[in-house]
N, C-alpha and C positions, 0 to 999 in steps of 0.2 A: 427474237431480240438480237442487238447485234453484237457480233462476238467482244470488239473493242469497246462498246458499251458494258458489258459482263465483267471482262479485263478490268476496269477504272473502278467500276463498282469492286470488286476482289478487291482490290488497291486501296481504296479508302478503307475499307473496312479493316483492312492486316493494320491501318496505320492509325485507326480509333484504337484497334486492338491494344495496338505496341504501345502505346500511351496509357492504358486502361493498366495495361501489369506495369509499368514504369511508376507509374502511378501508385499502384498499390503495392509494391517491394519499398516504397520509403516510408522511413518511421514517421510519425508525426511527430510537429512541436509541443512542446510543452512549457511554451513562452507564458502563454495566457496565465495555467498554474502557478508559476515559477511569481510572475507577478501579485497574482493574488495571493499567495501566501507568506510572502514577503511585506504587503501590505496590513495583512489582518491576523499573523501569528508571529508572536514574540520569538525572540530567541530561546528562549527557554519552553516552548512549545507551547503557551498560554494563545487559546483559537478566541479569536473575537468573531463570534457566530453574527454580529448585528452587522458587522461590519460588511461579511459573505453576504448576508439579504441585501444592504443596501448596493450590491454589484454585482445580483441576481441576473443580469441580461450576461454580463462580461462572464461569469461561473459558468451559465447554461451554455455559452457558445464555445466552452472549452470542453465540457461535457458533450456536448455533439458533436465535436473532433475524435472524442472516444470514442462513441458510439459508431463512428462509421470507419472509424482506422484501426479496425482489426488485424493482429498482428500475425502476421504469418511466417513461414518458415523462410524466405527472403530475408525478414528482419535478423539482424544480428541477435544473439541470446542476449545478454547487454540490454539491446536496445526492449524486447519483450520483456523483458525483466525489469524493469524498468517502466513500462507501460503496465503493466498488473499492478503496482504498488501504486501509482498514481491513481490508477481507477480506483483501486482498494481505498484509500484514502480520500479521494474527491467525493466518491459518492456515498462514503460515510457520512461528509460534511454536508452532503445535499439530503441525507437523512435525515438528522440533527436538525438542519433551516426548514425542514417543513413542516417539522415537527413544532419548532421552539417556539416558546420557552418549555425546558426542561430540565429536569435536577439529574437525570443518567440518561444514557442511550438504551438502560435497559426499560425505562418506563414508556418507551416507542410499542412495546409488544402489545400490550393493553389495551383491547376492544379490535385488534386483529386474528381476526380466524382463522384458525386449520395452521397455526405457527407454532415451532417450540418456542423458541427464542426470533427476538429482535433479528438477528442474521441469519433467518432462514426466508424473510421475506422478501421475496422476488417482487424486485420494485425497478431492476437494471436491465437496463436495453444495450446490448452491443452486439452489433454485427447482425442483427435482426432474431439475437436469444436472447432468452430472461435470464438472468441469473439474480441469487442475492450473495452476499458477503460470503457465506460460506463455501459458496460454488466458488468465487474467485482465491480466497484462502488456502480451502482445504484441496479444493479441485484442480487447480491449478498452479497459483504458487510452490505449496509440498508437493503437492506430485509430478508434478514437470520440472520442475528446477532444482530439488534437494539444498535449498541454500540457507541454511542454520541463520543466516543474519537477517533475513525477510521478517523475523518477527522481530526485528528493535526498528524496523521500515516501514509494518503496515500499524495503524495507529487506529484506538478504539473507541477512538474520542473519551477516555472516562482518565480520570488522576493517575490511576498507577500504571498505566501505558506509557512502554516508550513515548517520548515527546512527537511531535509530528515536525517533522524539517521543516524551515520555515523557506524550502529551495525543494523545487520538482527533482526527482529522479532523472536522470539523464545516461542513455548507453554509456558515453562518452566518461561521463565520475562516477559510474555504479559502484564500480568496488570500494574507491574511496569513501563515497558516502553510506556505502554498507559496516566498514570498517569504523570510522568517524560515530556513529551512530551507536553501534555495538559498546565501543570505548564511553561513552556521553551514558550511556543507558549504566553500564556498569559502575562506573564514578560515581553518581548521582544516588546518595543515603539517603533518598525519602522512596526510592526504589529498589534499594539492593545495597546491603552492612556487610562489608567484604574485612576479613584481617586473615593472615597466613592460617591461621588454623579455626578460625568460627566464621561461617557464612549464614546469613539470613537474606535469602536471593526471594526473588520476586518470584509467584506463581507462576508466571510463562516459563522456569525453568522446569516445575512440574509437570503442567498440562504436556508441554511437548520437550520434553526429555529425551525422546529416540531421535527428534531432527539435531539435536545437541552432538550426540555420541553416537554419530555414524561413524566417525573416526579415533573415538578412542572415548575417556572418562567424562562426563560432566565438567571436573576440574581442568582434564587434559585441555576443552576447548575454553573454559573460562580463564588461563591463563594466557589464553594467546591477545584479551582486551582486558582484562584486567586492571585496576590500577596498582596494586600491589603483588606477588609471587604470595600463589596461592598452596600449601602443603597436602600432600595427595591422601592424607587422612583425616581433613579439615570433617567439622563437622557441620552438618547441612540442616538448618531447617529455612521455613518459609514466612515470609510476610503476610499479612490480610490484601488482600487486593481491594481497594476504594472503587467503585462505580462511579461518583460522582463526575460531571460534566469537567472536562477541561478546559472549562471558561474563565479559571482564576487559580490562583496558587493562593495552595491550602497549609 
């Protein structure tokens, strides 16, 4: 073959290449999200699941934006950080719509085999892996990121869950909306009865108590969102946690 044919061919192919990683070092949007939850989730996190089915094509084509824009080490933390709670969140809603009608996320287990729990079923495609909820949870989120505020971000579809934002996650206002979130979650007395010295906090401060106090007390980090200054010998118990759908305020 001839060398200058060999040459041109090398050429194009460095220049599919250089495109191919240019390509994949940018984050994606999360326009689509951004709009549909704006659309079909109140401010106060109330999901209108009917609303999700009937824009079932517009959901699916942002879902397959996830699925194929896996986030890599190129992407800003920010911006992957950012990209797990969205998936964490979308495809819990696309749980829920295949499911529904249903009274909790946890009556999805039922008549699924080989599962503990609802979040152990591998029903997620990204990047050409399976995963279910707890893979991107406990797998990912905690352990790659260590960021205490990811649980008032990822949303369990059920009443005593942080609310679900009704604004996608973005590199760009992650911390704000980590912060913003945190503060809404702690305010909010049908999830958490705060006064300087008697707390009645929400189970997520039990379940994951070590992502809390990496850096100091319980209280140490619950005064930094707070709505009131909380006394460092307050006393601590827990609320019941409601299962039920967050399809209405209860």
């Amino acid at each position: 073959m001839n060398r200058s044919l060999l040459f041109s061919g090398f050429i194009v192919f460095l220049s599919f290449f250089s495109l191919a990683q240019k390509a994949n070092a940018q984050s994606i949007s999360h326009q689509l999200w951004d709009e549909l939850l704006q659309a079909h989730v109140t401010d106060d996190g109330i999901v209108d699941y009917e609303g999700f089915i009937k824009e079932k094509d517009k959901f699916n084509r942002y879902l397959d934006l996830l699925r194929q824009g896996t986030p890599n080490r190129s992407w800003k933390r920010t911006e992957q950080l950012a990209y797990w709670i969205n998936a964490y969140n979308a495809f819990t809603v696309k749980l829920i719509i295949d499911h529904y009608p249903v009274k909790s996320i946890k009556d999805i287990k039922r008549g699924v085999p080989f599962v503990n729990t609802v979040w152990d079923i591998k029903f997620i495609e990204i990047g050409g892996k399976k995963y279910d909820l707890n893979n991107i949870e406990h797998g990912i989120l905690r352990k790659r990121f260590h960021e205490p505020r990811i649980h008032f971000a990822v949303n369990c579809a059920s009443a005593s869950c942080p609310p679900l934002l009704n604004h996608a996650y973005t590199g760009a206002q992650l911390n704000r909306q980590l912060s913003q979130q945190a503060k809404r979650f702690l305010a909010d007395k049908s999830k958490n009865i705060i006064t300087p010295d008697r707390l009645q906090l929400s189970k997520i401060f039990k379940w994951f108590r070590k992502d809390f106090t990496q850096k100091g007390s319980l209280i140490d980090f619950l005064n930094l969102y707070a709505p009131t200054t909380i006394h460092k010998n307050a006393k601590i118990s827990y609320l019941p946690y409601d299962w039920r759908l967050n399809n209405r305020k209860y």
